[in-house]
N, CA, C and O of each residue as an XYZ file, in Angstrom:
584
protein
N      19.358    -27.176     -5.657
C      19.122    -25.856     -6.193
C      19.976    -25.675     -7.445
O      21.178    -25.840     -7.653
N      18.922    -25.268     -8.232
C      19.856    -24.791     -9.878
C      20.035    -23.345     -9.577
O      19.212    -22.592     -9.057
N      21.765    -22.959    -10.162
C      22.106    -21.579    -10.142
C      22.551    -21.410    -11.382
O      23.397    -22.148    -11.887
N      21.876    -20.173    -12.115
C      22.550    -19.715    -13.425
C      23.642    -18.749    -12.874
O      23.524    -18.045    -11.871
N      24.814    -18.839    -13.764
C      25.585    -18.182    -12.757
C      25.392    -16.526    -13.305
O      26.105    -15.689    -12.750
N      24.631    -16.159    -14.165
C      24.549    -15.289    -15.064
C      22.941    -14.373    -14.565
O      22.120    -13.578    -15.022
N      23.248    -15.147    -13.349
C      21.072    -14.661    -12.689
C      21.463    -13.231    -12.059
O      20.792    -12.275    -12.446
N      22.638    -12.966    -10.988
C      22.193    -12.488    -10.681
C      24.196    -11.966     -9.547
O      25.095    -12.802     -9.443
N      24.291    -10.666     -9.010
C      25.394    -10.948     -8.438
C      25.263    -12.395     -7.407
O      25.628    -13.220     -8.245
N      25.065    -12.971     -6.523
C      25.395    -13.475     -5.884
C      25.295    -14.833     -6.706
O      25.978    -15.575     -6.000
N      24.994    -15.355     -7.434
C      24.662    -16.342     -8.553
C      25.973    -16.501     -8.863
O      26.478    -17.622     -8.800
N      26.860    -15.151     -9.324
C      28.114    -14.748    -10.135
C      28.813    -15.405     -9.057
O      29.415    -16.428     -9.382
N      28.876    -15.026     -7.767
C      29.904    -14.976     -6.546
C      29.862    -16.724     -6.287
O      30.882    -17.378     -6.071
N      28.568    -17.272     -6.353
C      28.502    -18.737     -6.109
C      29.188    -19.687     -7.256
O      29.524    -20.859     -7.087
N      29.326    -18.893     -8.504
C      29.498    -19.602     -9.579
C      31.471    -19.711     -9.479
O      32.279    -20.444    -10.049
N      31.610    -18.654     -8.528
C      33.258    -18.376     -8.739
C      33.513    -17.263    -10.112
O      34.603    -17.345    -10.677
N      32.427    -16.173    -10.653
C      33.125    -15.512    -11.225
C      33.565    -13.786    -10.852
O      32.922    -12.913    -10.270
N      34.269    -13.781    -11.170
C      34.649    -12.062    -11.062
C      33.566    -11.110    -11.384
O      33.026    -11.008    -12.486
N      33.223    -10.235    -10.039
C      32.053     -9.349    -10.517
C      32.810     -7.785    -10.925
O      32.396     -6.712    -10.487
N      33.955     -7.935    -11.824
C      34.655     -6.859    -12.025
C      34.745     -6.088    -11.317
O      34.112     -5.038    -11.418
N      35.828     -6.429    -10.050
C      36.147     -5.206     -9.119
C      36.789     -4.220     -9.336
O      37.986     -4.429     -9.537
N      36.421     -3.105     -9.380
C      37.365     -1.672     -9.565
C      37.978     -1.649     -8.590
O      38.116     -2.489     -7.701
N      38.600     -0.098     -8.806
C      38.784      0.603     -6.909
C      38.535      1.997     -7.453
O      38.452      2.557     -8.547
N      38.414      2.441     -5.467
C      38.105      3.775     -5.999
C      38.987      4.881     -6.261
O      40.160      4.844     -5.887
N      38.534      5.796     -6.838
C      39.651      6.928     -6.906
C      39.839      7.638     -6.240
O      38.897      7.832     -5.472
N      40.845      8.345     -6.059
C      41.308      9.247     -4.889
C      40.341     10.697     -4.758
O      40.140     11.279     -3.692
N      39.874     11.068     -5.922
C      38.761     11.558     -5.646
C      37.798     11.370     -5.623
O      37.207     12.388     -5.983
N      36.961     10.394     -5.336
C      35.547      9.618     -4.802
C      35.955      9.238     -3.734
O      35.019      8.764     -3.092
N      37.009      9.196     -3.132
C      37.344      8.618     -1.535
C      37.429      9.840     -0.662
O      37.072      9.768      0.514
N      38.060     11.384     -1.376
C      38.220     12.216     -0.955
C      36.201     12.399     -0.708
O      35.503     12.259      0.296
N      36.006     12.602     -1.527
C      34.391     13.457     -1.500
C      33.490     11.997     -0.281
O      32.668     12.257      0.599
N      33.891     10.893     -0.566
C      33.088     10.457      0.590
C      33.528     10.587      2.011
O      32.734     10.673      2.947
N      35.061     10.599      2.153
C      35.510     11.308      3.424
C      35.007     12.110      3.921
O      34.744     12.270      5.113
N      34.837     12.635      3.164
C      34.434     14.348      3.458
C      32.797     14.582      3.774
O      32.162     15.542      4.210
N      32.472     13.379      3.387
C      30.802     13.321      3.250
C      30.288     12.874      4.637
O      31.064     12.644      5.565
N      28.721     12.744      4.754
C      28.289     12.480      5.927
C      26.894     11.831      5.570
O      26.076     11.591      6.459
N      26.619     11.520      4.073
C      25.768     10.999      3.666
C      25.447      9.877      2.600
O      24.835     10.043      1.545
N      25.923      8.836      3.034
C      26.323      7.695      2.798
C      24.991      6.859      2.397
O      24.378      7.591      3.174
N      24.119      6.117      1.967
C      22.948      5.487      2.079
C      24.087      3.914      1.628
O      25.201      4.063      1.126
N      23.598      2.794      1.888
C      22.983      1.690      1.362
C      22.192      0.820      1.379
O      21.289      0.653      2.200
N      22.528      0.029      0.245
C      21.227     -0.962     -0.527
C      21.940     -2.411     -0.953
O      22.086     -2.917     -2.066
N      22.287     -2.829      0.245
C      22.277     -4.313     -0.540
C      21.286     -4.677     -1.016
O      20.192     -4.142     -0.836
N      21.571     -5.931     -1.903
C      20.302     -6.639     -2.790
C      19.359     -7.169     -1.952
O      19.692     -7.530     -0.823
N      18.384     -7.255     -2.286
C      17.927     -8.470     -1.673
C      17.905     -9.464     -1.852
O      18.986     -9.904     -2.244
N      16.817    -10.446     -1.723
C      16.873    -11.984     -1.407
C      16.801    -12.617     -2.908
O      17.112    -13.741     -3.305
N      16.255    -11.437     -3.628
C      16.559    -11.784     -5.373
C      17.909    -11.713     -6.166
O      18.224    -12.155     -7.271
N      18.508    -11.093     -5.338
C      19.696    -10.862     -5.811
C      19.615     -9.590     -7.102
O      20.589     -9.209     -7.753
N      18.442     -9.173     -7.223
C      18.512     -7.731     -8.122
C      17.909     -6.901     -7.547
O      18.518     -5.832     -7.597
N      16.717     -6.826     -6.847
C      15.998     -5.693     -5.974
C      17.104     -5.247     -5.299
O      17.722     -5.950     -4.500
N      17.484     -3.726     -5.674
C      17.967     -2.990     -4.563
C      17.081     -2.801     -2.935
O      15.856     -2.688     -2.916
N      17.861     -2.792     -1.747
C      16.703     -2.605     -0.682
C      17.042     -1.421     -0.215
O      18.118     -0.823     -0.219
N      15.797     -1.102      0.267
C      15.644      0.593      0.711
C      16.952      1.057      1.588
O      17.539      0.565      2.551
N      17.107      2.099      0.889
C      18.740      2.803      1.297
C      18.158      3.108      2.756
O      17.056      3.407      3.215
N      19.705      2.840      3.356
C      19.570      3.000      4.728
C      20.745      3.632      4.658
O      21.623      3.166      3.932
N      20.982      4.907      5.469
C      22.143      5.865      6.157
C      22.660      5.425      7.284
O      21.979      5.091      8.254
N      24.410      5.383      7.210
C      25.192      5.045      7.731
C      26.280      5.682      7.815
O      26.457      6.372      6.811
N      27.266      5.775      8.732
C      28.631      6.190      8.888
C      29.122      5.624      8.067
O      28.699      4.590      7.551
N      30.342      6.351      7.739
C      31.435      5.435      6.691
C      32.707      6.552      6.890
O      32.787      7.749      7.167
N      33.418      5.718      6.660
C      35.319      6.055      6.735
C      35.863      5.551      5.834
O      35.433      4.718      5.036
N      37.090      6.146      5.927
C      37.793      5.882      4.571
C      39.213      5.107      5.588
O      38.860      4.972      6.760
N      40.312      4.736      5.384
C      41.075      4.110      5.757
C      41.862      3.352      4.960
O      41.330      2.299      4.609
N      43.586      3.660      4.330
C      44.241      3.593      3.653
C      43.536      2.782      2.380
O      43.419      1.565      2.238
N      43.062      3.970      1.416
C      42.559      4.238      0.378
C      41.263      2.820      0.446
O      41.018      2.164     -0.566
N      40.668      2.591      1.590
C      39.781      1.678      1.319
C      38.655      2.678      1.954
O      38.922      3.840      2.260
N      37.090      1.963      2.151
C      36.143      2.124      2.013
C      35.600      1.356      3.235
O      35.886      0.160      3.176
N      34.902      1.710      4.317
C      34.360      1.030      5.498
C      33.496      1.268      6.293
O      33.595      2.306      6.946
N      32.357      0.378      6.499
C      30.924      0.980      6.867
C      30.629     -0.113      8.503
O      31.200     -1.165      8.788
N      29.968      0.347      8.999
C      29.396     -0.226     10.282
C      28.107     -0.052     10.607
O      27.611      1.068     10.482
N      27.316     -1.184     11.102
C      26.115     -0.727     11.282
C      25.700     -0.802     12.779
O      25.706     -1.944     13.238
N      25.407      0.012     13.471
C      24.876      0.460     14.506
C      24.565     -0.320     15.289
O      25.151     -0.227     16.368
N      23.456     -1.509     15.127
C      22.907     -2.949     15.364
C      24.176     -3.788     15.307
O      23.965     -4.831     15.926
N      25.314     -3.751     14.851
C      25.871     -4.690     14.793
C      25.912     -6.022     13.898
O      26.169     -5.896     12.700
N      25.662     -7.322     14.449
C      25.328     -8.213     12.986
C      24.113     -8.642     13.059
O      23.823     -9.706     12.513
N      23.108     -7.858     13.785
C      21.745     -8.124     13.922
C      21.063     -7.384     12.765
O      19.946     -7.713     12.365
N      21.835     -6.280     12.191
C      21.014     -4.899     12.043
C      20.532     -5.586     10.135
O      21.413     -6.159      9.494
N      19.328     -5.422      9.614
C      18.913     -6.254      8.333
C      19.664     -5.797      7.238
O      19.798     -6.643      6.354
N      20.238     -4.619      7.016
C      21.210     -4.323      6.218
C      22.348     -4.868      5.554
O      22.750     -5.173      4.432
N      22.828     -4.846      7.261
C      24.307     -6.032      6.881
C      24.185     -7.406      6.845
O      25.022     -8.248      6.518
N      22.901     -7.553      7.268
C      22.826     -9.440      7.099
C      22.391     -9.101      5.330
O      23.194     -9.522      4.497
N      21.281     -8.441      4.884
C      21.269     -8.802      3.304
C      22.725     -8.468      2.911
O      23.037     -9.217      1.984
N      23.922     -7.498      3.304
C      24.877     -7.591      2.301
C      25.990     -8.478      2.580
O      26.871     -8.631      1.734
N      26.026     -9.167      3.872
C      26.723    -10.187      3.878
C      25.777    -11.978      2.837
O      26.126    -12.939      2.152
N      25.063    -11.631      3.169
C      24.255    -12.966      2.181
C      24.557    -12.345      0.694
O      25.277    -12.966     -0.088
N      24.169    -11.512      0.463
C      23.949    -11.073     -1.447
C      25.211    -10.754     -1.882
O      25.382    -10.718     -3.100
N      26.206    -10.496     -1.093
C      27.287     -9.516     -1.532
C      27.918     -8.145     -2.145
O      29.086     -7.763     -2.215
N      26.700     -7.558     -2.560
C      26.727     -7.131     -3.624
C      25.483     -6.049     -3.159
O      24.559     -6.346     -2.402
N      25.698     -4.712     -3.810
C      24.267     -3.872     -3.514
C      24.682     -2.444     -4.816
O      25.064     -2.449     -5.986
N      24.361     -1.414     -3.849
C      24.776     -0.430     -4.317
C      25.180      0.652     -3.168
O      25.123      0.270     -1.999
N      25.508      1.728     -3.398
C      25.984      3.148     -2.118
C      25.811      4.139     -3.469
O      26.119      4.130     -4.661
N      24.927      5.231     -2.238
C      24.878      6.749     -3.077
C      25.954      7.492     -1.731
O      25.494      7.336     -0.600
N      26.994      8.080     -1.806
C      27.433      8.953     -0.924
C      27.522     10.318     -1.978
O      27.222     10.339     -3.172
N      28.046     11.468     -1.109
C      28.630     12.792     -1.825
C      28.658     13.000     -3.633
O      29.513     13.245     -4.484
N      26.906     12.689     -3.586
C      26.061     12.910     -4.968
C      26.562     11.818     -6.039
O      26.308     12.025     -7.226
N      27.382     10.473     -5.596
C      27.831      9.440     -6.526
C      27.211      8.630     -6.207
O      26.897      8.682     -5.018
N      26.616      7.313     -7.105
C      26.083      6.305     -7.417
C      26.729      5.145     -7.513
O      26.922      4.914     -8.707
N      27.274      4.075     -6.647
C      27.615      3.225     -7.448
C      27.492      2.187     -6.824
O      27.301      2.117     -5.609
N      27.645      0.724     -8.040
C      27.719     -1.082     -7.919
C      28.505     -0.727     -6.577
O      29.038      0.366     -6.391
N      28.512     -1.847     -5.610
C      29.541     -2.294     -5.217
C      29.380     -3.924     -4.692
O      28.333     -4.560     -4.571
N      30.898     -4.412     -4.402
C      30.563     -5.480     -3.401
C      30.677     -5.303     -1.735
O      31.086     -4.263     -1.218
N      30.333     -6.258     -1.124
C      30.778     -5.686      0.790
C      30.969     -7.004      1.083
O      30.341     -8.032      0.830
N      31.900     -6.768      1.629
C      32.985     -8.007      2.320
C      33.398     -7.671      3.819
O      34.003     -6.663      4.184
N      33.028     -8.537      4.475
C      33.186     -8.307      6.042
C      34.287     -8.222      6.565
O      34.971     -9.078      6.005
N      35.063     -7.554      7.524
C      36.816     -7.558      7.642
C      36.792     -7.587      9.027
O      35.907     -6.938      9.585
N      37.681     -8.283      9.768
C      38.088     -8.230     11.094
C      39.543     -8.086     11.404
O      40.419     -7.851     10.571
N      39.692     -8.233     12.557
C      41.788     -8.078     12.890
C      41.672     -6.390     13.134
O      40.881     -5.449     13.187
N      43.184     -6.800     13.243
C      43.842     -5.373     13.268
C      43.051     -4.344     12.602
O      42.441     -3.608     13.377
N      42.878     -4.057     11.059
C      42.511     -3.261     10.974
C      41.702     -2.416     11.173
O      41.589     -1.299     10.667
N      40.731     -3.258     12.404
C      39.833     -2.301     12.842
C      40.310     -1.291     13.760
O      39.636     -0.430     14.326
N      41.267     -1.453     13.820
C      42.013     -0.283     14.604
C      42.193      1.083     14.611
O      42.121      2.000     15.430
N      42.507      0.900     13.180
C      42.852      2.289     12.600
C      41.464      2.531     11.787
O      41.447      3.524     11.060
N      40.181      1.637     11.846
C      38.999      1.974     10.967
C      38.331      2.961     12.887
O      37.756      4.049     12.849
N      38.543      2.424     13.863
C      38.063      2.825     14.997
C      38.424      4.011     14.907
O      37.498      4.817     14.827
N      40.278      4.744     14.877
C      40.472      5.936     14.731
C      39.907      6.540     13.835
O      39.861      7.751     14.053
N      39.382      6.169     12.767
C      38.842      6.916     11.878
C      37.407      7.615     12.362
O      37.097      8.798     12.219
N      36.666      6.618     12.938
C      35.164      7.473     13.015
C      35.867      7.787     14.232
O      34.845      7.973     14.893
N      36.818      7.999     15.077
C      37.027      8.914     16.040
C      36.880     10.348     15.945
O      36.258     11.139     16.654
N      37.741     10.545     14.694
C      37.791     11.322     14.071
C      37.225     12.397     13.165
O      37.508     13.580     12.980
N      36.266     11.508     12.635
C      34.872     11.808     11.703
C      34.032     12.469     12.942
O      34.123     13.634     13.328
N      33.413     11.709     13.332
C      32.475     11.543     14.399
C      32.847     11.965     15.508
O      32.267     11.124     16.195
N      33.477     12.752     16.394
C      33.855     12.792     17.562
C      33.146     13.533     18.245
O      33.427     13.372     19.432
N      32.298     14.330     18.084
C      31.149     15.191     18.496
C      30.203     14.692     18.749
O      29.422     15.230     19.534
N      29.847     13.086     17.983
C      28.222     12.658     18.134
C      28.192     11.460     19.423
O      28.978     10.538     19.641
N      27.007     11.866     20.129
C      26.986     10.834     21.250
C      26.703      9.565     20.782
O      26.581      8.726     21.674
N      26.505      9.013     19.173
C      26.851      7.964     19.135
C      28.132      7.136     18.959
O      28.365      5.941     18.772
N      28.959      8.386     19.110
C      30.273      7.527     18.760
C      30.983      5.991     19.387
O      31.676      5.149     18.816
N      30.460      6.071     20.813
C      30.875      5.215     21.408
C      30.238      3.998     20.888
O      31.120      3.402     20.271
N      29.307      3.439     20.843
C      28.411      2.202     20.166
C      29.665      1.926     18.651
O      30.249      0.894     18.322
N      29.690      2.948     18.193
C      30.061      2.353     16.474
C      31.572      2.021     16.592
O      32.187      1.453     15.690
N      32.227      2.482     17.975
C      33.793      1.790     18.070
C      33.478      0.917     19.042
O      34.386      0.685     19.841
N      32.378      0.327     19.218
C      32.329     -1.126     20.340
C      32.326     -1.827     19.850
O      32.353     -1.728     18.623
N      32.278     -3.490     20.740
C      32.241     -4.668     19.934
C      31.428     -5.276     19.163
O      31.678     -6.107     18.290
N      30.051     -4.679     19.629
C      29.076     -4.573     18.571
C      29.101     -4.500     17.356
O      28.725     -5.407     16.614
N      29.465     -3.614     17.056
C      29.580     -2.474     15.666
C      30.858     -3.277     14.887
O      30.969     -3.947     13.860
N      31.498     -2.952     15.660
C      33.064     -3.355     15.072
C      33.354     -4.982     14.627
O      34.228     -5.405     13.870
N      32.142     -5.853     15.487
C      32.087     -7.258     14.995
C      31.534     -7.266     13.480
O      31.855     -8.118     12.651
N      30.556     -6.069     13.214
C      30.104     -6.364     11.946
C      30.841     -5.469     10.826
O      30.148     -5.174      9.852
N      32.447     -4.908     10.863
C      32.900     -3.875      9.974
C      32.713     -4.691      8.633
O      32.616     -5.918      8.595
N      32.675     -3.857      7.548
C      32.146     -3.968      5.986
C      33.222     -3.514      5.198
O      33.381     -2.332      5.501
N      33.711     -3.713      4.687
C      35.075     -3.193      3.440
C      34.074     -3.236      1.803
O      33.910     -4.248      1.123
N      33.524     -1.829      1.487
C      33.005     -1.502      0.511
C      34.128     -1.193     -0.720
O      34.934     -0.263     -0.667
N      34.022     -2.149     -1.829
C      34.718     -2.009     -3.256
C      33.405     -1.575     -4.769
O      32.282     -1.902     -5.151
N      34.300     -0.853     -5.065
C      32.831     -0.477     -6.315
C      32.946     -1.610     -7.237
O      34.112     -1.979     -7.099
N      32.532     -2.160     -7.868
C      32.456     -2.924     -9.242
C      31.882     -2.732    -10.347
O      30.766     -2.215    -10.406
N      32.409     -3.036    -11.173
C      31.883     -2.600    -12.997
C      30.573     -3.448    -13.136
O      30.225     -4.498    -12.597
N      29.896     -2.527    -14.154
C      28.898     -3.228    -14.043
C      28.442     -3.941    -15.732
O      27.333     -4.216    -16.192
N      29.790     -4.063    -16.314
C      29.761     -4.928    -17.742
C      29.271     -6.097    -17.514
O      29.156     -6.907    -18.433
């Protein structure tokens, strides 16, 4: 297989280059905290088609960014953004690149207290702090899109 490394994000990620990671700001972390309407779109299998936004929980957790999907690592979402790397998220009326990188350990600990917290009213809470859910946690970073 020929890869231009210039095709496409995951092209970039195979090639070894930097897809200009930002971070976010304390107010885009505040407003998605605060939010409850999260969509994403990893790429797809082209590596540029955005795929149809799908709504999800998300938490915030020392100034990072963290999503779970319901299904676990079955659910088609997180398998395109673990393959592509790369998608986009609309939360609390913002738009943006990002990459998603899968995280395990400890810190799901304090990502668990978080949708405790968020979420503690909804009878799905229990599923999204199981092992299910929590096998597939996501650490969302925005990236530039120069």
């Amino acid at each position: 297989m020929i890869v231009r490394c210039d095709q496409d994000a995951t092209a970039a990620l195979i090639c070894g280059k930097e897809m200009n990671v930002t971070t976010w700001s304390k107010d885009e972390l505040s407003k998605i905290a605060e939010s409850d309407d999260l969509h994403i779109s990893p790429f797809r299998a082209d590596g540029k088609t955005y795929g149809t936004p799908t709504w999800i929980w998300s938490v915030v957790v020392d100034d990072a960014l963290y999503v779970r999907p319901y299904n676990g690592q079955s659910s088609t979402w997180y398998q395109s953004a673990m393959r592509q790397k790369a998608g986009r998220i609309t939360a609390a009326g913002m738009t943006k690149e990002v990459i998603f990188e899968p995280v395990n350990g400890p810190v799901n600990d304090p990502i668990d207290d978080a949708y405790q917290a968020k979420y503690k009213s909804s009878p799905y809470l229990n599923p999204m702090i199981g092992n299910r859910a929590r096998s597939a946690t996501v650490k969302v970073t925005p990236r530039g899109t120069a």
